[in-house]
C-alpha positions as CSV (number, residue, x, y, z in Angstrom):
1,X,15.1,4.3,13.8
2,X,15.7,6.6,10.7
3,X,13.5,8.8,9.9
4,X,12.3,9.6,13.4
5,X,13.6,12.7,15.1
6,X,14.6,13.1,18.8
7,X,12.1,13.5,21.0
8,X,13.9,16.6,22.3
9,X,14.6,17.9,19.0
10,X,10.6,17.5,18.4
11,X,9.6,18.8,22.1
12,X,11.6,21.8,21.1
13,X,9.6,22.5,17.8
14,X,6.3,21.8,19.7
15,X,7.1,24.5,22.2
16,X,8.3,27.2,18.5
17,X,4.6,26.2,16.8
18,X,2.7,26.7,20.5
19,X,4.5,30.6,20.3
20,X,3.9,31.1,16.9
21,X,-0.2,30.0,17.1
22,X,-0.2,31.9,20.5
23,X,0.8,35.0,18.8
24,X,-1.0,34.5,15.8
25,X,-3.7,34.4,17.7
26,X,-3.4,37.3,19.9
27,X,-2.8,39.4,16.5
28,X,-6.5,39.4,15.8
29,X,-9.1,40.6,18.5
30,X,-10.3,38.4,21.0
31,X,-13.9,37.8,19.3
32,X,-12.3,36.9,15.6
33,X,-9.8,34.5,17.1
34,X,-12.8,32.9,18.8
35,X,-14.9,32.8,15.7
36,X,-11.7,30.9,13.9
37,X,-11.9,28.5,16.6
38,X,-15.7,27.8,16.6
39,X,-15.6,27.2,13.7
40,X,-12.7,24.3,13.5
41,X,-15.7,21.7,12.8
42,X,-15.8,23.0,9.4
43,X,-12.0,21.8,8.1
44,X,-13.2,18.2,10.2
45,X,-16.1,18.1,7.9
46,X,-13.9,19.3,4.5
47,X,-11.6,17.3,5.5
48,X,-13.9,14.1,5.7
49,X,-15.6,15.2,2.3
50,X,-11.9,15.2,0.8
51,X,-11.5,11.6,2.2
52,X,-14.5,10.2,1.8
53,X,-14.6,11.3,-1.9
54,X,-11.8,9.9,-2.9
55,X,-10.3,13.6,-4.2
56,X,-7.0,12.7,-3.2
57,X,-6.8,9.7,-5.3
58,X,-7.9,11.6,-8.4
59,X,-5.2,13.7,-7.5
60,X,-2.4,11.2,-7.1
61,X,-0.8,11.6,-10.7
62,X,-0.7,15.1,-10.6
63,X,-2.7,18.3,-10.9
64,X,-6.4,18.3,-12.4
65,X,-8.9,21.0,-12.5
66,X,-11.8,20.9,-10.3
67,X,-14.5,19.6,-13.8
68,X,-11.9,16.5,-13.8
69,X,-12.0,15.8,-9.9
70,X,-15.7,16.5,-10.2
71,X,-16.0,13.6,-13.5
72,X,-14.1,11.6,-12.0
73,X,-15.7,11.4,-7.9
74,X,-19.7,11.6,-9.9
75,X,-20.2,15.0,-8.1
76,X,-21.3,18.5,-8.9
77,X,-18.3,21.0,-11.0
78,X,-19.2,23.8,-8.7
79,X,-19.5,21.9,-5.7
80,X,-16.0,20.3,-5.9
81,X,-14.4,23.9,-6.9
82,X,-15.4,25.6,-3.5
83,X,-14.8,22.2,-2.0
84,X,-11.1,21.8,-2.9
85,X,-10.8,26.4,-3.0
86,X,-11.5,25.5,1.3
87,X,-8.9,22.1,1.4
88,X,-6.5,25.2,0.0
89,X,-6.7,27.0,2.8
90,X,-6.3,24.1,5.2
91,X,-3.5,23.2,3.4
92,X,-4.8,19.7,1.6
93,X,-3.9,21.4,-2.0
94,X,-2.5,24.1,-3.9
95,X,-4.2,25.5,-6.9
96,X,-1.7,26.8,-10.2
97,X,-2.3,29.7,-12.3
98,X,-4.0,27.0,-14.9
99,X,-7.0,26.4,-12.0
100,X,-5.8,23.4,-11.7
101,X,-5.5,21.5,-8.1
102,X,-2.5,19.5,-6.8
103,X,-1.8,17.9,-3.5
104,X,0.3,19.1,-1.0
105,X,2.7,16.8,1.4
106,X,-0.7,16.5,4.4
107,X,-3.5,16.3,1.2
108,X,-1.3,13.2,0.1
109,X,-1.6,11.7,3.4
110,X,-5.2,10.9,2.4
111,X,-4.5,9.0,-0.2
112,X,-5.8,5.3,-0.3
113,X,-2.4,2.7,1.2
114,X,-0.8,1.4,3.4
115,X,0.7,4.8,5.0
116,X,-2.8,6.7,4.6
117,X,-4.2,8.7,7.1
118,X,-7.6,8.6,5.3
119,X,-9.2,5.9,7.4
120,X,-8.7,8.0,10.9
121,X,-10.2,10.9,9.2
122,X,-13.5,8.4,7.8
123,X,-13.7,7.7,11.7
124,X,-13.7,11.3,12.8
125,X,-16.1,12.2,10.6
126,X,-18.4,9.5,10.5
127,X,-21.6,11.0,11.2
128,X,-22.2,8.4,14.4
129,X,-18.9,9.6,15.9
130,X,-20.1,13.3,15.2
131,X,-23.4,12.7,16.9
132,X,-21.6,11.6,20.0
133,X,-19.0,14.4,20.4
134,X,-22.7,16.5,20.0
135,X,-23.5,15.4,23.3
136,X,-20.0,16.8,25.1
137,X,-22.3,19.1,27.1
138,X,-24.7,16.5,28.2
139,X,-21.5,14.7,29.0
140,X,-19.8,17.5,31.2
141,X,-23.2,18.3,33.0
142,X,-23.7,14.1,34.1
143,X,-20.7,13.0,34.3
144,X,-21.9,9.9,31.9
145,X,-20.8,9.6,28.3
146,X,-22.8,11.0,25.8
147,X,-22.0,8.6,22.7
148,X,-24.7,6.5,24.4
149,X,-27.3,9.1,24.5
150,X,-26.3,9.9,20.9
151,X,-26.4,6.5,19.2
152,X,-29.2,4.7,21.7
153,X,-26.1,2.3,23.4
154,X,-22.9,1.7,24.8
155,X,-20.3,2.4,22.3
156,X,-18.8,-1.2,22.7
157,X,-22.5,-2.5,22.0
158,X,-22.9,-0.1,19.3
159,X,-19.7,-1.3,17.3
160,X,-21.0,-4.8,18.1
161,X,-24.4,-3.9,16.2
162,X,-23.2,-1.1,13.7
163,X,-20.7,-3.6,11.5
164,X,-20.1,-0.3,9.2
165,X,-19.0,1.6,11.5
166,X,-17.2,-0.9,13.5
167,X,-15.4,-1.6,10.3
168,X,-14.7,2.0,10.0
169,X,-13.0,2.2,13.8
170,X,-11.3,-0.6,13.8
171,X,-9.3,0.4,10.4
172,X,-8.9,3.3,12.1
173,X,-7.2,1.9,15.2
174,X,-5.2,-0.2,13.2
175,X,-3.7,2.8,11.4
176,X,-3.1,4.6,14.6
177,X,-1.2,1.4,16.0
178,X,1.3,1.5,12.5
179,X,1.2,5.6,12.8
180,X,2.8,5.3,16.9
181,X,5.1,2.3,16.0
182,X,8.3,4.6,14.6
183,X,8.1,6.5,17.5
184,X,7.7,3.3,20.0
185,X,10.4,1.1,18.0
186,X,12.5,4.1,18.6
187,X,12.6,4.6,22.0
188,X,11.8,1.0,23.6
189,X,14.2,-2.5,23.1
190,X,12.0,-5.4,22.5
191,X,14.8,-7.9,21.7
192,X,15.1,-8.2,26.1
193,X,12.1,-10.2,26.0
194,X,11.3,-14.0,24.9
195,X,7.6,-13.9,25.1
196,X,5.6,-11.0,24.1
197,X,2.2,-10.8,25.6
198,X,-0.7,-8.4,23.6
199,X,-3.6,-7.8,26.2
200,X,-6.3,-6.4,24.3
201,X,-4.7,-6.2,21.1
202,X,-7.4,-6.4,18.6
203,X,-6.6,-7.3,15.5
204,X,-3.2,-7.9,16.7
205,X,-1.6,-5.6,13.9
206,X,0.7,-3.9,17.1
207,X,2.0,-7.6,18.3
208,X,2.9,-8.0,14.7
209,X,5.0,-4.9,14.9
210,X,7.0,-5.9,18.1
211,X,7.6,-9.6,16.8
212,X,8.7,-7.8,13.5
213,X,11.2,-6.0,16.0
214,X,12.0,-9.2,18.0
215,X,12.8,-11.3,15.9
216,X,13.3,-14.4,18.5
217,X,10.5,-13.9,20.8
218,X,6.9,-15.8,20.3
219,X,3.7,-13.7,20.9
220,X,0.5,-14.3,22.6
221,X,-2.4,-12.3,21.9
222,X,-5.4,-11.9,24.5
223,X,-8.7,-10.8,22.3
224,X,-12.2,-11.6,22.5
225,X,-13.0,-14.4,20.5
226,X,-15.2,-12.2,17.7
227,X,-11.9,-11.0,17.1
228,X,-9.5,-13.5,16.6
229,X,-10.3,-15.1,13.2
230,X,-9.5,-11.2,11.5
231,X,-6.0,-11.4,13.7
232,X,-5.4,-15.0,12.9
233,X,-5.0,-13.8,9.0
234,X,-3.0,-10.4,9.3
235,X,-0.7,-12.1,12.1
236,X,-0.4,-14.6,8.9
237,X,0.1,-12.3,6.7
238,X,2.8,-10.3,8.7
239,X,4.4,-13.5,8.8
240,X,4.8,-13.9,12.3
241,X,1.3,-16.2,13.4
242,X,4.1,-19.3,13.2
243,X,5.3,-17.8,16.2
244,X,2.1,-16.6,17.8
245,X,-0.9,-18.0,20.3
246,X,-4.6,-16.8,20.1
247,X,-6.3,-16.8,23.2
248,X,-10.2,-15.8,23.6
249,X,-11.0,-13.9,26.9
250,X,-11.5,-10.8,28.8
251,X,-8.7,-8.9,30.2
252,X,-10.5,-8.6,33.5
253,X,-11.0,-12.3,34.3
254,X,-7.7,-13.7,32.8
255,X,-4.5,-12.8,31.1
256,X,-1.3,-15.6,29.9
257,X,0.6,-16.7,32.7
258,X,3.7,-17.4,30.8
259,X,4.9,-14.3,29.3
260,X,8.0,-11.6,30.3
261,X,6.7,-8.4,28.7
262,X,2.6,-7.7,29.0
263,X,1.5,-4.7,26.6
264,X,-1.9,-3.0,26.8
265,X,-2.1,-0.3,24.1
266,X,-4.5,2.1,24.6
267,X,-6.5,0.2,26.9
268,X,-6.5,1.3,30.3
269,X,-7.8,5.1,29.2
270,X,-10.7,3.5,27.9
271,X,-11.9,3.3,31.4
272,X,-12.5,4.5,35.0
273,X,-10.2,4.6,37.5
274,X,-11.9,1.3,39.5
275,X,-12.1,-0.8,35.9
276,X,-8.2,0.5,35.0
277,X,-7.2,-0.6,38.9
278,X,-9.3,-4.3,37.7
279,X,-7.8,-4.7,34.4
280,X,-4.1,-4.0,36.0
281,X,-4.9,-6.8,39.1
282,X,-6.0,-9.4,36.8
283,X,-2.8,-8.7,34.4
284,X,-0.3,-8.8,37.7
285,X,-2.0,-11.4,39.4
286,X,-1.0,-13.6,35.6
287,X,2.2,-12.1,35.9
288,X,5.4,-14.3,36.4
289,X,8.5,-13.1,38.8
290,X,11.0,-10.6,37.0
291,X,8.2,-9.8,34.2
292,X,7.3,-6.7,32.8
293,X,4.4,-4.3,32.2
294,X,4.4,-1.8,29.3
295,X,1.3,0.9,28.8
296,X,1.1,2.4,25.7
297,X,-0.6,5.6,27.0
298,X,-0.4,9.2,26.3
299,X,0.3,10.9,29.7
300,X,-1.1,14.6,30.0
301,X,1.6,17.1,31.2
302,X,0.6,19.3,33.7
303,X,-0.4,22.9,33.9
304,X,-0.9,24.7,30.6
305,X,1.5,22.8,28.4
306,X,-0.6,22.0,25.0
307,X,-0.7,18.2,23.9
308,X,-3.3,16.4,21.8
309,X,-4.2,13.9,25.3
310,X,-6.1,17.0,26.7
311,X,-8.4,16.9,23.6
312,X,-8.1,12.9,23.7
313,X,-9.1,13.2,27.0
314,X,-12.6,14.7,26.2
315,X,-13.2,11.9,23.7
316,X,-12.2,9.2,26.5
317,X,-15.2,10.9,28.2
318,X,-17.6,11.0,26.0
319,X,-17.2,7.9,24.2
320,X,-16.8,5.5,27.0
321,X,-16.4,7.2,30.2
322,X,-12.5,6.5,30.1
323,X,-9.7,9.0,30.6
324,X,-6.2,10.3,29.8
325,X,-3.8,10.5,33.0
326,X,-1.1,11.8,34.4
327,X,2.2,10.6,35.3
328,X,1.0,10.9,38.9
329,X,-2.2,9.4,38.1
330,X,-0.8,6.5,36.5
331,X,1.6,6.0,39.4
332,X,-1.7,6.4,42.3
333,X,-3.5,3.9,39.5
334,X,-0.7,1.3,39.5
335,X,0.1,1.2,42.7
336,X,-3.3,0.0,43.8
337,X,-2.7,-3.0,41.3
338,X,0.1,-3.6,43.2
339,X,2.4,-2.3,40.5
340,X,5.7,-0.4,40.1
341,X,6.6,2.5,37.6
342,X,9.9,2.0,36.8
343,X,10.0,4.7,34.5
344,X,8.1,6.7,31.5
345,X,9.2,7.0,28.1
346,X,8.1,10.0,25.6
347,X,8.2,9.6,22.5
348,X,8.4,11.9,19.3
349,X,4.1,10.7,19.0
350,X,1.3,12.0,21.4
351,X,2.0,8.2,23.1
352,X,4.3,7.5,26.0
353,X,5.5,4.2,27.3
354,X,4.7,3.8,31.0
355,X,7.1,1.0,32.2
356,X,6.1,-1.0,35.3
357,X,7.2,-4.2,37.2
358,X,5.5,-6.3,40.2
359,X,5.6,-4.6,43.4
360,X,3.7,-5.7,46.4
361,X,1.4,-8.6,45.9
362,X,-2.6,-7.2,46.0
């Protein structure tokens, strides 16, 4: 797909910027560097101010001085100066010789549309999902996730009670969905297939995507049923619902039994090995002859090569008790489903595709 490098061409930049931070890094003494990185909670929260004020859209015509941002957003002159001096030096803007702000290539990224990444930031930021990464401690020392000591419940039943903030994630994971597509579309042929199964698929923005891509295949999307009505409309207005079936369950006590490709995005890291092995039988045991499996998943490298699924992985953790894997993990985890890897996929996004077809019957 244009507009999406290689995934070699982008493994080899990864592996210029890990040299350059790594020597950056070592350039200062050992007790600044760790300062700089304590302190990395203070671009999340400017960062979240930025979005969550609406600066970048006050921006979006061009350069204004900090009194205009400040009229404009109902906040304080001074305030919104130091506010937007700090975005500076995390790169959101760039201020001109007049004092005046403008946006930079990221800061435009959090602009309100259709290819922002403001909602993922109003998620990572929301106070609820800062209280529960408070807890990573609590988490490490019991083993249990901390988002429910943080906000009084399982996050699931929290989401479920908290429509704000459910409103807030689930916008979020819908961007991330559109964000990983280029990068999927790329790598991975969805034409082969005549009936696309979703498992999990929320609000069914990432079947919309691969029937956008396969053009002749009809989709079936497995949700709970809370869920459905919201994918119902933006399956309708992608324009693909003509060619779509809602079903209402739970991915570990049914799944379609008449599709060829079965897609779980981000699903199995939200839990433990023994629910990821449950999920995975109930999916194969639905599973035709010949059909396939697709994970979208990242899949953490070994050793001490940096990727963003060793960070993920800590937020599995807390959050939910889930985790990010390995390639060998994911092969041990699959084969106790009674599942095949057939091969792995990277792709130019933290996400992999882990391919896998029926093996022996569990």
């Amino acid at each position: 797909m244009s507009g999406v490098p290689p995934t070699r061409v982008v493994r080899i930049g990864t592996a210029v910027r890990t040299v350059l931070q790594n020597t950056t890094r070592r350039m200062v003494p050992a007790p600044v560097a760790l300062l700089e990185l304590a302190a990395g909670f203070m671009a999340t929260h400017a960062v979240y101010a930025v979005a969550r004020l609406g600066v970048a859209d006050v921006l979006s015509d061009g350069p204004r001085t900090a009194s205009d941002v400040a009229a404009e957003i109902g906040a304080d002159p001074d305030a919104t100066y130091r506010l937007l001096r700090a975005g500076a030096m995390f790169g959101l803007v760039t201020e001109n010789s007049d004092g005046q702000f403008g946006l930079t290539p990221m800061g435009r990224t959090l602009r309100s549309g259709p290819d922002s990444m403001r909602d993922v930031v109003l998620m990572m930021g929301d106070p609820a999902y800062q209280r529960a990464w408070s807890e990573l401690t609590h988490t490490i020392e019991t083993g249990t996730p901390g988002a429910e000591r943080a906000l009084g419940a399982p996050m699931w039943e929290y989401l479920d009670s908290h429509p704000e903030f459910a409103a807030v994630f689930n916008d979020a994971m819908t961007r991330l969905s559109q964000l990983d597509w280029p990068a999927i579309e790329a790598v991975y042929d969805f034409t082969r297939f005549s009936t696309i199964v979703d498992v999990g698929g929320g609000h069914g923005r990432q079947l919309a995507l691969m029937l956008g891509a396969s053009p002749s295949a009809k989709g079936v999307l497995l949700e709970r049923d809370g869920l459905l009505a919201d994918a119902e409309r933006l399956l309708g207005e992608a324009g693909v619902l003509a060619r779509c079936r809602l079903e209402a369950g739970s991915f570990f006590d049914t799944a379609p039994s008449d599709g060829d490709l079965y897609v779980l995005r981000r699903v199995i890291h939200d839990f433990d090995d023994d629910q990821a092995v449950a999920i995975l039988t109930n999916v194969r045991r639905h599973m035709p002859r010949g059909s396939t499996l697709l994970l979208m998943e990242s899949v953490v490298p070994e050793g001490n090569t940096p990727h963003f699924a060793k960070t993920l992985d800590l937020d599995m953790m807390i959050f939910v008790g889930g985790r990010e894997r390995t390639a060998r993990q994911f092969e041990t985890l699959l084969d106790r489903a009674g599942l095949r890897i057939t091969r792995i996929l990277p792709t130019v996004s933290p996400l992999s595709l882990v391919e896998a077809e029926p093996g022996r019957r569990s």
